[in-house]
C-alpha positions in Angstrom: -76.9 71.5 55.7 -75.5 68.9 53.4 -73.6 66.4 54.6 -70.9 64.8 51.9 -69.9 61.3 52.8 -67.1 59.4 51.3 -68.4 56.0 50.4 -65.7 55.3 47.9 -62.1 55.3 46.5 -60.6 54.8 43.6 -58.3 51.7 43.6 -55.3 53.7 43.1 -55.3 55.3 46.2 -56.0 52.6 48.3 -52.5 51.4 46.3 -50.4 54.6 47.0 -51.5 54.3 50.4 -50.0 50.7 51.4 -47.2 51.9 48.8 -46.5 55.3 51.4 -47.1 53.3 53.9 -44.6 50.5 52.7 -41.8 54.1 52.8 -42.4 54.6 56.2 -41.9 50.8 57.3 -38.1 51.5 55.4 -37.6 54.7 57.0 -38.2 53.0 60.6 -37.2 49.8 60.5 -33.8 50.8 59.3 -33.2 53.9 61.1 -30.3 54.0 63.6 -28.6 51.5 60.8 -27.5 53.9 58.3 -26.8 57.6 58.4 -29.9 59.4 59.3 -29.7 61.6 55.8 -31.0 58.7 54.2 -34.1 58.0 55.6 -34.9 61.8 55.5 -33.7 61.9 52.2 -36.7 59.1 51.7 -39.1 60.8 53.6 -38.7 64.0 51.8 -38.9 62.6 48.6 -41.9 61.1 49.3 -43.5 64.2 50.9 -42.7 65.7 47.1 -44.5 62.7 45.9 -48.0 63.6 47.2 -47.2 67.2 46.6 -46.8 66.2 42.7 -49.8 64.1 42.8 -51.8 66.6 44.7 -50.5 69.4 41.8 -51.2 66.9 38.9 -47.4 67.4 37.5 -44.9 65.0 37.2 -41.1 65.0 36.8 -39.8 63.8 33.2 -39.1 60.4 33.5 -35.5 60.5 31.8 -34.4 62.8 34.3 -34.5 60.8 37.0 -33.3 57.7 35.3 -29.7 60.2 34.4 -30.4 60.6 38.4 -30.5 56.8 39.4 -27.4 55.8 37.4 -25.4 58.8 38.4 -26.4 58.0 41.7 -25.5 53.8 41.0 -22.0 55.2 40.0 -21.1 57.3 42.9 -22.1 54.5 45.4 -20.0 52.0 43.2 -16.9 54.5 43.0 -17.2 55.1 47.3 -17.6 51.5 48.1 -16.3 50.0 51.5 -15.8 45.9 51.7 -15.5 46.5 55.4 -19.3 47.6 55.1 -20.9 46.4 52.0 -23.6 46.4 52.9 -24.3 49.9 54.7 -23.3 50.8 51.4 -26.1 49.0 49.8 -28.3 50.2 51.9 -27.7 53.8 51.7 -28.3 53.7 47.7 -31.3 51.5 47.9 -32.5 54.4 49.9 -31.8 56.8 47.5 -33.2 54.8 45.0 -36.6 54.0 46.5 -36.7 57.9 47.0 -36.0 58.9 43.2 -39.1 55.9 42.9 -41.6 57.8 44.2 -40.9 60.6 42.7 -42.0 59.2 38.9 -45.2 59.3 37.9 -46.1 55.2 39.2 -47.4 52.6 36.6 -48.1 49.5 37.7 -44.2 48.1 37.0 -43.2 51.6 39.1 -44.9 49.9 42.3 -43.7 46.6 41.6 -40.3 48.2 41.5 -41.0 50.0 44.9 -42.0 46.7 46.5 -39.2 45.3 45.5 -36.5 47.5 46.5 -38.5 47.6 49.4 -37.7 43.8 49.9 -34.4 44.7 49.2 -33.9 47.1 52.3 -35.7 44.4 54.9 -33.2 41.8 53.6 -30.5 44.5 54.2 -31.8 44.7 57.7 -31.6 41.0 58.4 -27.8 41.4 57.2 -27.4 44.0 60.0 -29.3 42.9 62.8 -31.9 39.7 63.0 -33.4 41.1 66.7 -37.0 40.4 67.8 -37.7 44.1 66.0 -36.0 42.9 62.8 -39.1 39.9 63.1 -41.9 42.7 63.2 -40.7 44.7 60.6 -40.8 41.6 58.5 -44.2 40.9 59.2 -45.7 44.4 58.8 -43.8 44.2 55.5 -45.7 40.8 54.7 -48.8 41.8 55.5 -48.4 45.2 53.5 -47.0 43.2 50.4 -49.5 40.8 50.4 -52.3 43.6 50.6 -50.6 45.6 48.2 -50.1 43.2 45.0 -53.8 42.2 45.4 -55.2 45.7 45.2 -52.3 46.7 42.1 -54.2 43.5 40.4 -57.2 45.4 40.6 -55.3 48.6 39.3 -53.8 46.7 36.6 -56.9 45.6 35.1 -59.3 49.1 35.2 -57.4 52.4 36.4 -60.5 54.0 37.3 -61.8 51.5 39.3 -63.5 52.5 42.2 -64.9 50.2 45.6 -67.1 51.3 48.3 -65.4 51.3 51.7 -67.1 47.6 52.8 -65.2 46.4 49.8 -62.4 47.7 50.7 -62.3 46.6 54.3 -64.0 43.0 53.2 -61.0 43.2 50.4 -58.3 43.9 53.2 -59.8 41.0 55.8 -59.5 38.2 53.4 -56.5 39.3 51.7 -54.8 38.8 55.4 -55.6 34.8 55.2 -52.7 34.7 53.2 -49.8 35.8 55.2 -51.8 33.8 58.1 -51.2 31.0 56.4 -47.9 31.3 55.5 -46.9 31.9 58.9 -47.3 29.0 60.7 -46.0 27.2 57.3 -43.1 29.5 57.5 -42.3 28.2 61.2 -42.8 24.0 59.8 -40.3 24.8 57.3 -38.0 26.2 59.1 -38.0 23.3 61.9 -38.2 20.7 59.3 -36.4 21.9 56.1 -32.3 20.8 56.3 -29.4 23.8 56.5 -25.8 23.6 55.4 -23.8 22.9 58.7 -22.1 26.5 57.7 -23.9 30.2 57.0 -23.0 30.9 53.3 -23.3 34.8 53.0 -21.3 35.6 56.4 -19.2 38.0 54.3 -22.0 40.4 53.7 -22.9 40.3 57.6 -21.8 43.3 59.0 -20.1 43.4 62.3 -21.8 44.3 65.0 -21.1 47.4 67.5 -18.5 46.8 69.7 -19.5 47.3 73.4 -17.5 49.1 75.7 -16.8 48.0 79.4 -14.5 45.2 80.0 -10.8 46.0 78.3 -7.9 43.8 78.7 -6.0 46.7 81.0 -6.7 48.6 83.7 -5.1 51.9 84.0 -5.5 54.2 87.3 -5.7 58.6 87.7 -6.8 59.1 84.0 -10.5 59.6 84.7 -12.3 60.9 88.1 -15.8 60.3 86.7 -16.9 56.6 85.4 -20.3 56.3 84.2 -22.3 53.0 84.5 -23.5 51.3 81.2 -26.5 49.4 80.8 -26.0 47.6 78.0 -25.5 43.7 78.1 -22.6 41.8 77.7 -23.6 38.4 78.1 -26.5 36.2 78.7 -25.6 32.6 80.6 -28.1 29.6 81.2 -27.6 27.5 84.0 -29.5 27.1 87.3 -29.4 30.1 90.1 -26.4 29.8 92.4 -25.0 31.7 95.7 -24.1 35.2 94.5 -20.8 34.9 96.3 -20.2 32.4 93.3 -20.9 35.0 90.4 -17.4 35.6 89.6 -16.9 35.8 85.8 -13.6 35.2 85.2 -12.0 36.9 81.8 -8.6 38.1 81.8 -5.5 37.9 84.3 -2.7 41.2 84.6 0.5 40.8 86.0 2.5 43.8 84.9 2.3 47.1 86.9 4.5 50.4 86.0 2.9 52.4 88.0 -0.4 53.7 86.8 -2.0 50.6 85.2 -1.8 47.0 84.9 -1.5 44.6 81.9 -0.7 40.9 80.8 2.7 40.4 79.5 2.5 36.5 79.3 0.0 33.9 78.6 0.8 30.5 77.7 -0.7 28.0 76.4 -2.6 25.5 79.0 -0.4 22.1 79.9 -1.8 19.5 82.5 1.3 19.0 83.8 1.6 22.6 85.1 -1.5 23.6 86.3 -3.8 21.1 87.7 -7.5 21.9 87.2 -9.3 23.0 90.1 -11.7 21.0 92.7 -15.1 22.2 93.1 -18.8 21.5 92.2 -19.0 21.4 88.4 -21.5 23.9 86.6 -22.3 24.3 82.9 -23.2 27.3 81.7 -24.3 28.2 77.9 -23.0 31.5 77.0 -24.8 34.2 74.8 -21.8 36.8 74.6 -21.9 40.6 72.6 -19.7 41.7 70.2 -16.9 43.9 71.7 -13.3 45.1 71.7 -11.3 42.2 73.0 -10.8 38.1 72.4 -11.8 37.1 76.1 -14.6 34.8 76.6 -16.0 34.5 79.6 -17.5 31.7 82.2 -17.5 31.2 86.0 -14.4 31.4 88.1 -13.0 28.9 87.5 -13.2 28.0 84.0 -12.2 24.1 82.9 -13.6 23.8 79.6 -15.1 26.6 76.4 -16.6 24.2 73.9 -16.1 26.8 70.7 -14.3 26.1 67.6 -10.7 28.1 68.1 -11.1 28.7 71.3 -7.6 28.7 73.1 -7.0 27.7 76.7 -4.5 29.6 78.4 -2.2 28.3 81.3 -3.9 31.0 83.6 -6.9 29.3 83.1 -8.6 31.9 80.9 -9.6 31.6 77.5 -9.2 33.6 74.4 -9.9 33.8 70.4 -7.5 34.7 68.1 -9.5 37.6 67.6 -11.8 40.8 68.8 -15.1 39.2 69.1 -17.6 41.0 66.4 -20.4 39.2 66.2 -22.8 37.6 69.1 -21.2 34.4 69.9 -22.9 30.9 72.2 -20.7 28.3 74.1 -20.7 25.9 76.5 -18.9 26.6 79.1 -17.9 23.9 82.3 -16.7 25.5 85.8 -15.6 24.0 89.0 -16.5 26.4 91.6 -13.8 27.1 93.7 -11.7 30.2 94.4 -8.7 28.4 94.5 -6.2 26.7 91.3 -3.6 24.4 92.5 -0.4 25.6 91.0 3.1 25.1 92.4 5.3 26.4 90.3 5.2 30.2 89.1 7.2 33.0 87.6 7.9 34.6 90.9 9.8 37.4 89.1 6.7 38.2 87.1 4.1 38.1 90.0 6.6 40.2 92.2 7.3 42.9 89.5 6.7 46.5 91.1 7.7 49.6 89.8 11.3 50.9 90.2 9.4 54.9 91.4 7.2 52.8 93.6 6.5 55.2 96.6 8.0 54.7 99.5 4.5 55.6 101.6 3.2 52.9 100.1 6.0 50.5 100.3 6.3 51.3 104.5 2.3 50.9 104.6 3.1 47.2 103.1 5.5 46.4 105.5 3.5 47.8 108.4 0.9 45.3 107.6 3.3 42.4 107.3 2.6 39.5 110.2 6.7 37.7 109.6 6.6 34.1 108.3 2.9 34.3 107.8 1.3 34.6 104.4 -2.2 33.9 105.4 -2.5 36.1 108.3 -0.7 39.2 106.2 -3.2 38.8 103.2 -6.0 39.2 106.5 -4.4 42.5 107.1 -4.0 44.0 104.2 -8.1 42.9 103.4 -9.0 44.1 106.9 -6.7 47.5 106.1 -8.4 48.1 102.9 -12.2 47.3 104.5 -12.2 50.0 107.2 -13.8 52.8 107.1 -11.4 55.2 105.8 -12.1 54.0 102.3 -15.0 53.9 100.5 -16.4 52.7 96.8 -16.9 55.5 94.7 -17.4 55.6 90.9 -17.2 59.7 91.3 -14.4 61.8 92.6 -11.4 59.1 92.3 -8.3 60.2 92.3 -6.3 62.1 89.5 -2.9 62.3 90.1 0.8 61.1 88.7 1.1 58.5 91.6 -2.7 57.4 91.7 -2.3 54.6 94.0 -0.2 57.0 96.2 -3.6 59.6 96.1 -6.0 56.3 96.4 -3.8 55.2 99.5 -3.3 58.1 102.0 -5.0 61.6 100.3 -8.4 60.3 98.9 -9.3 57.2 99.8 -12.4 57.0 97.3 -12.2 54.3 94.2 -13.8 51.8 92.3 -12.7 48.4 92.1 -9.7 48.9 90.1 -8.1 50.8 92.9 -9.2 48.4 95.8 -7.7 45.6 93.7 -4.4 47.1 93.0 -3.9 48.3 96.7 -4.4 44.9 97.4 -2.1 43.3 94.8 0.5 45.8 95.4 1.0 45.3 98.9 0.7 41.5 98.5 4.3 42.1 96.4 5.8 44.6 99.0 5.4 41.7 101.2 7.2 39.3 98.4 3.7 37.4 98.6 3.1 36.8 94.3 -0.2 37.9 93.1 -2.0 39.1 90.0 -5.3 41.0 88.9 -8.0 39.1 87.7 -10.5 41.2 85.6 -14.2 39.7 84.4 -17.7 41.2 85.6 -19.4 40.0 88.8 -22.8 39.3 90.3 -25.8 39.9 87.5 -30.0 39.5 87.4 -31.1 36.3 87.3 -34.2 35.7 85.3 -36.6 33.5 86.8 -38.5 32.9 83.2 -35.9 32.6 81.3 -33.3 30.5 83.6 -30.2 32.7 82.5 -28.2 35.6 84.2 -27.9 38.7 82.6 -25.2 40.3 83.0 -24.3 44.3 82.0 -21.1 46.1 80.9 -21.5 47.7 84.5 -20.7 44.3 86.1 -17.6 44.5 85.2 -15.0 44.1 87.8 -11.3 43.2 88.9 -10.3 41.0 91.8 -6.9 39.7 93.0 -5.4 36.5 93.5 -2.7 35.3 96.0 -0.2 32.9 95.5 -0.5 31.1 98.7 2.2 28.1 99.8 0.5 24.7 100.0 -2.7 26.2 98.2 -2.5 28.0 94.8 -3.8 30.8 93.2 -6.1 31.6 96.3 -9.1 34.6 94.7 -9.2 37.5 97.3 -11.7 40.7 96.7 -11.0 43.5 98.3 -13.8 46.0 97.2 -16.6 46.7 99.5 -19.0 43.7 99.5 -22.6 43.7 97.7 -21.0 46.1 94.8 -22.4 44.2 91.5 -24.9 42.1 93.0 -28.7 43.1 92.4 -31.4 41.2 92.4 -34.7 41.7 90.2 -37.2 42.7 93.3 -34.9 45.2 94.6 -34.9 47.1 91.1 -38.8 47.8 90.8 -41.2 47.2 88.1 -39.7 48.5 85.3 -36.7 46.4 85.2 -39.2 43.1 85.8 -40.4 44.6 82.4 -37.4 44.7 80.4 -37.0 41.3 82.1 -39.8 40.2 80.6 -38.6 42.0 77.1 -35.2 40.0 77.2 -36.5 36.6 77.9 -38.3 37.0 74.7 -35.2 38.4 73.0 -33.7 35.4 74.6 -35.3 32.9 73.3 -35.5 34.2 69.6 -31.5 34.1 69.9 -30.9 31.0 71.8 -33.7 28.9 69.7 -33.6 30.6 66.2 -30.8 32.2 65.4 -28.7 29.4 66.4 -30.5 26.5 65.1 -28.0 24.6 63.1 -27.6 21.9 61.4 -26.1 19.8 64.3 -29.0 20.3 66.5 -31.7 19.8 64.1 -29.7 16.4 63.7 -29.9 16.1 67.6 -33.5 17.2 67.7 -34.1 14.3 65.3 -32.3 11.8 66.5 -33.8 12.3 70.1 -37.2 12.2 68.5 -36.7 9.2 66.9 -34.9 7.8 69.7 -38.2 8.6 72.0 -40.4 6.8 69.7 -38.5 3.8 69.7 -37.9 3.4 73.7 -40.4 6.3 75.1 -38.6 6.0 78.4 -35.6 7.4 77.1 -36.8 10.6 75.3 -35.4 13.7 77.0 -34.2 17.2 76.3 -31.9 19.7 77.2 -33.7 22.8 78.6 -33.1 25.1 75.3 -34.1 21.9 73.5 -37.0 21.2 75.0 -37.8 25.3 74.1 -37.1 24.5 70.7 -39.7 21.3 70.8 -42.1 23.1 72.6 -42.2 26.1 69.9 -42.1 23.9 67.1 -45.4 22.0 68.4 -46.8 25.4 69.5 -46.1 26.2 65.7 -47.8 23.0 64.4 -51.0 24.3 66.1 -51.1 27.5 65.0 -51.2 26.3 61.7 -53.7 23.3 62.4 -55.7 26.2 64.1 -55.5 28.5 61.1 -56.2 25.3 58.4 -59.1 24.5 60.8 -60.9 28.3 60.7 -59.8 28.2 56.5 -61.6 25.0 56.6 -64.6 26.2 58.8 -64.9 29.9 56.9 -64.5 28.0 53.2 -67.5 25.8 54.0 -69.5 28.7 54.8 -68.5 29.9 51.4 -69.3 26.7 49.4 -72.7 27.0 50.8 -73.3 30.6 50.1 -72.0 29.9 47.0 -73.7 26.7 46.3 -77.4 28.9 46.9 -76.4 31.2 44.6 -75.4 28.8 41.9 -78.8 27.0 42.5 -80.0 30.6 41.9 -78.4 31.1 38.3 -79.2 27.1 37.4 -82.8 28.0 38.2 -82.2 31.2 35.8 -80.9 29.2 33.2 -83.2 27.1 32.8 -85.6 29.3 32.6 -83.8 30.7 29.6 -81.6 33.5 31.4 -77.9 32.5 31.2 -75.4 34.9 32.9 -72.3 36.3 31.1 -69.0 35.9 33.2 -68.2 39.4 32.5 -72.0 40.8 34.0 -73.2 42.2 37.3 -75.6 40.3 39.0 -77.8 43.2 38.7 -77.0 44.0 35.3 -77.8 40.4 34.4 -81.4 40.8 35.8 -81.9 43.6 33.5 -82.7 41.4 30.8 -85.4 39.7 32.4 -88.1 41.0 30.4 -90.9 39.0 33.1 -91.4 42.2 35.5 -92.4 39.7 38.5 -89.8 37.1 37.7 -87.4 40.2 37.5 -88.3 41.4 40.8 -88.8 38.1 42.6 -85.1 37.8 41.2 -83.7 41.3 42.3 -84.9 40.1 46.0 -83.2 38.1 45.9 -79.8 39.7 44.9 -80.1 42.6 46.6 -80.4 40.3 49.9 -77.3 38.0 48.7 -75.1 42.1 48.2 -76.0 43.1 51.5 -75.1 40.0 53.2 -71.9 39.4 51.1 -70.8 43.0 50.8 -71.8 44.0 54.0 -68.7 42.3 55.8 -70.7 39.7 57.5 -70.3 35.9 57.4 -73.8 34.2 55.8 -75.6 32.8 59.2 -77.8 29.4 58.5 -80.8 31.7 59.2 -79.3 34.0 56.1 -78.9 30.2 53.6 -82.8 29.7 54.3 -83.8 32.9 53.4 -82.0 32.3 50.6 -82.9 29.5 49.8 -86.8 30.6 50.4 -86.8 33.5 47.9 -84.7 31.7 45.3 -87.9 29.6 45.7 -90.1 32.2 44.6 -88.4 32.1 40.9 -90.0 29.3 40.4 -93.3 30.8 41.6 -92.8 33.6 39.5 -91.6 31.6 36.2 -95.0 29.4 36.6 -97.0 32.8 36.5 -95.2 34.3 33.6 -95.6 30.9 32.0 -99.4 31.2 32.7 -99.6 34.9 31.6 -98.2 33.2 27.9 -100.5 30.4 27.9 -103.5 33.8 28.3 -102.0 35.5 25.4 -101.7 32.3 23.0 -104.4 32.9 20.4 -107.0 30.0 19.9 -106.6 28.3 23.9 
């Protein structure tokens, strides 16, 4: 039986294989971005591409160049502004596919690489996540591979290399993205940055999350289903999860079957005093979604963000829907109470005129005369018996949904619980208002943030209480929200783990501007002048510690380059002496010869076979994909020796054949 071993490829196959495989990197990395018909549009075409080159044919060139520019056309004719860049994308998909499909010169796979490029810049327009940072360098090492081997292709078609070249090829060709790693990482810590992004306009805005809305409307839905997804990410040190309340938006306005805000002012001193409690800073990584509410613990004093608006409810707001991922700082005084005397009473006593008059008698049933304090305690106490119960799952449906909620079926989520309560707080002419934000979160030990998901979110009431304030009551069943890490299992510890990493590529990369680099420097400089004072906020210290971490890599990497090119200057350096010795002898090698096609013109048989030893051991070292051992240099160095040997005994062999010695 004969056994047929592939020992080597042609060089243009080793090109249209990092070439596919450059396709597929497209076809992945931007999938879920665009409309899936592109990427199988792609992927089909180059299917058809190794069917063509398996069949020899090829499709006439001109044909698909009428193709590209009709194609050019119909994308410029359908063009969006509001997504430019999707646009882009989609017809540099097409494009790339109507590439493969010509019969590929050498300018044919420059022009896939580069449209290639094209698509991962794309990307980095739609989404810079930790993904977006592998498909980059996949996509580097790829393109580095690739132009090295179409060099080879460029110069002899029909090249071919064993599979040790190939692999020997491919493990030195990958020194050079190495490299350029760690350098990329000093450059980007050192190099300056305008104190503005430039090309914001071809960003496209991200998704919008659902979740948190700026209204809350009762009997529309009997099912709500929990969502996952994250909404914010806020650094600060763990504190008492009776704390976590993340205050976003306040209601005032009932008619009935929902709640909304009918008046906000701005923030004045003189009207509402700020609220006394211990002070906590928080940094605050928010998601795009549909509304202009930021967020921050209850109760919010100060948003450092550029338009940021303070309201006189002790929210805060931006003039717009939020669109993009957003960081601020935001400072809190804990406390569930804001000192305010004078209020709209008609606003925060406003009930509908079809009220029902079960629920009106229930509120004056619970009414303790001349008391505030102790009616708020029965109306909580009322709404934490037993009769009712949380529920995100059979809530009620109905044209009078508090009415259901109250007396028929007495299952809701927080949005019921919290206009019970508020309700009956105005039946009793005690003022109070809906306060809507998320609660509790997961606190991540590695990372020092809380995460907090689009389930989270929640609505709570506040009572206007005499002598006191705005005085935060929640009436929903305690423990709904809260959640700790170890009580989730192992595979939430894991996408822990994932998000601290996606954390810190956010909070340390993406938003490395200008003004911190400045800070970074000036802190640095600062140290070295009076060591005593150098210190760091915690993301900056991050930022410090990655940089150094950077500064080894590389010194790590310039160290092996270092270690591995000194092997090679000595390898090298024994087979210079090699062709010196040669040389001398009379034998000089042409740049554009084999070593073993040089030795054929030896015409000295035991010179030339002292000489092939040589070679032959210097190929199977070298091409062999092994590193030259100081045992391998004197070896080396012995039979390169034996030249000599062998040139005295040809000289003596001429001496013989000299007539009269």
């Amino acid at each position: 039986m004969i056994t047929v071993r592939f020992t080597q490829m042609k060089v243009r196959t080793v090109v249209d294989v990092f070439t596919y495989i450059t396709g597929v990197l497209c076809i992945v990395a931007v999938s879920g971005h665009i409309p899936s018909i592109y990427p199988l549009v792609l992927f089909a075409a180059m299917g058809l591409s190794v069917y063509l080159d398996v069949k020899k044919v090829s499709i006439p060139r001109w044909v698909l160049t009428v193709v590209s520019v009709a194609v050019i056309l119909y994308f410029l004719i359908r063009i969006d502004v509001q997504d430019l860049i999707g646009h882009i994308m989609e017809a540099l998909f097409v494009l790339l596919g109507i590439k493969f499909l010509e019969r590929r010169e050498v300018r044919d796979f420059m022009q896939i690489y580069a449209l290639a490029l094209f698509v991962l810049a794309g990307l980095g327009l739609m989404t810079l996540g930790m993904a977006f940072v592998g498909y980059l360098l996949v996509f580097f090492f790829l393109l580095s591979l690739s132009l090295i081997f179409l060099t080879f292709y460029s110069q002899d078609k029909e090249l071919e290399l064993t599979n040790n070249t190939v692999r020997t090829m491919i493990a030195r060709c990958l020194w050079i993205p190495l490299l350029a790693i760690p350098l990329s990482a000093a450059m980007f810590v050192i190099l300056p940055r305008t104190s503005y992004p430039i090309l914001t306009f071809l960003n496209r805005p991200d998704k919008a999350r659902a979740g948190f809305t700026d209204n809350v409307k009762l009997g529309q839905v009997s099912d709500i289903q929990e969502d996952e997804r994250i909404i914010f990410r806020a650094t600060m040190d763990r504190i008492d999860e009776s704390s976590l309340y993340w205050r976003g938006i306040t209601l005032d306005h009932f008619d009935g079957t929902s709640w909304r805000s009918t008046r906000r002012g701005a923030y004045t001193p003189a009207r509402t005093r700020g609220p006394v409690g211990t002070l906590i800073t928080q940094t605050i990584y928010l998601e795009p979604y549909d509304n202009s509410s930021l967020f921050a613990l209850d109760t919010p004093v100060h948003i450092e963000l550029r338009r940021a608006r303070k309201n006189d409810d002790l929210t805060f707001t931006m003039p717009g829907f939020i669109d993009r991922r957003i960081r601020y700082t935001a400072l809190s005084a804990l406390s569930n109470v804001i000192p305010e005397e004078n209020i709209a009473l008609k606003t925060h006593l406003q009930l509908p005129p079809d009220l029902s008059p079960r629920v009106v008698s229930l509120g004056k049933s619970l009414a303790v005369r001349g008391d505030s304090n102790a009616t708020v305690k029965r109306i909580l106490n009322h709404l934490a018996s037993d009769r009712y119960s949380y529920s995100l799952k059979d809530l009620p449906v109905s044209k009078d949904p508090l009415e259901t909620f109250l007396f028929d079926s007495p299952r809701g989520n927080c949005e019921y619980f919290a206009s019970a309560m508020a309700v009956l707080l105005r039946v009793n002419d005690i003022p109070s208002r809906l306060v809507g934000g998320y609660h509790g979160g997961y606190y991540n030990e590695m990372g020092n943030y809380y995460l907090v998901p689009q389930k989270n979110a929640h609505v709570w009431v506040e009572a206007h209480i005499p002598g006191k304030g705005w005085v935060r009551f929640d009436p929903t069943p305690a423990g709904v929200g809260l959640s700790s890490i170890s009580e989730r299992g192992v595979l939430l510890k894991f996408q822990m783990f994932l998000d601290t990493i996606n954390y810190y590529w956010y909070g340390i990369v993406l938003t490395y501007s200008l003004e911190r680099q400045i800070s970074i420097t000036r802190t640095i400089v600062s140290g070295l002048r009076k060591p005593s004072s150098l210190s760091f906020s915690p993301l900056t210290k991050k930022t410090v510690q990655y940089a150094a971490l950077a500064a080894a890599a590389l010194g790590l990497v310039l160290l092996a380059w270092f270690l591995i090119a000194s092997t090679k200057r000595r390898e090298m350096a024994v087979l210079d002496r090699f062709l010196r010795r040669l040389k001398a002898a009379g034998y000089e090698k042409h740049a554009s010869e084999g070593l073993e096609e040089f030795l054929r013109r030896i015409g000295d048989d035991d010179m030339r076979a002292a000489c092939l030893e040589f070679v032959r051991e210097f190929e199977k070292i070298y091409y062999g994909g092994r590193r030259f051992t100081a045992d391998d240099l004197r070896r080396l160095n012995h039979l390169a020796g034996g030249i000599d040997n062998a040139e005295i005994r040809a000289k003596d062999r001429m001496a013989d054949l000299t007539p009269g010695q």
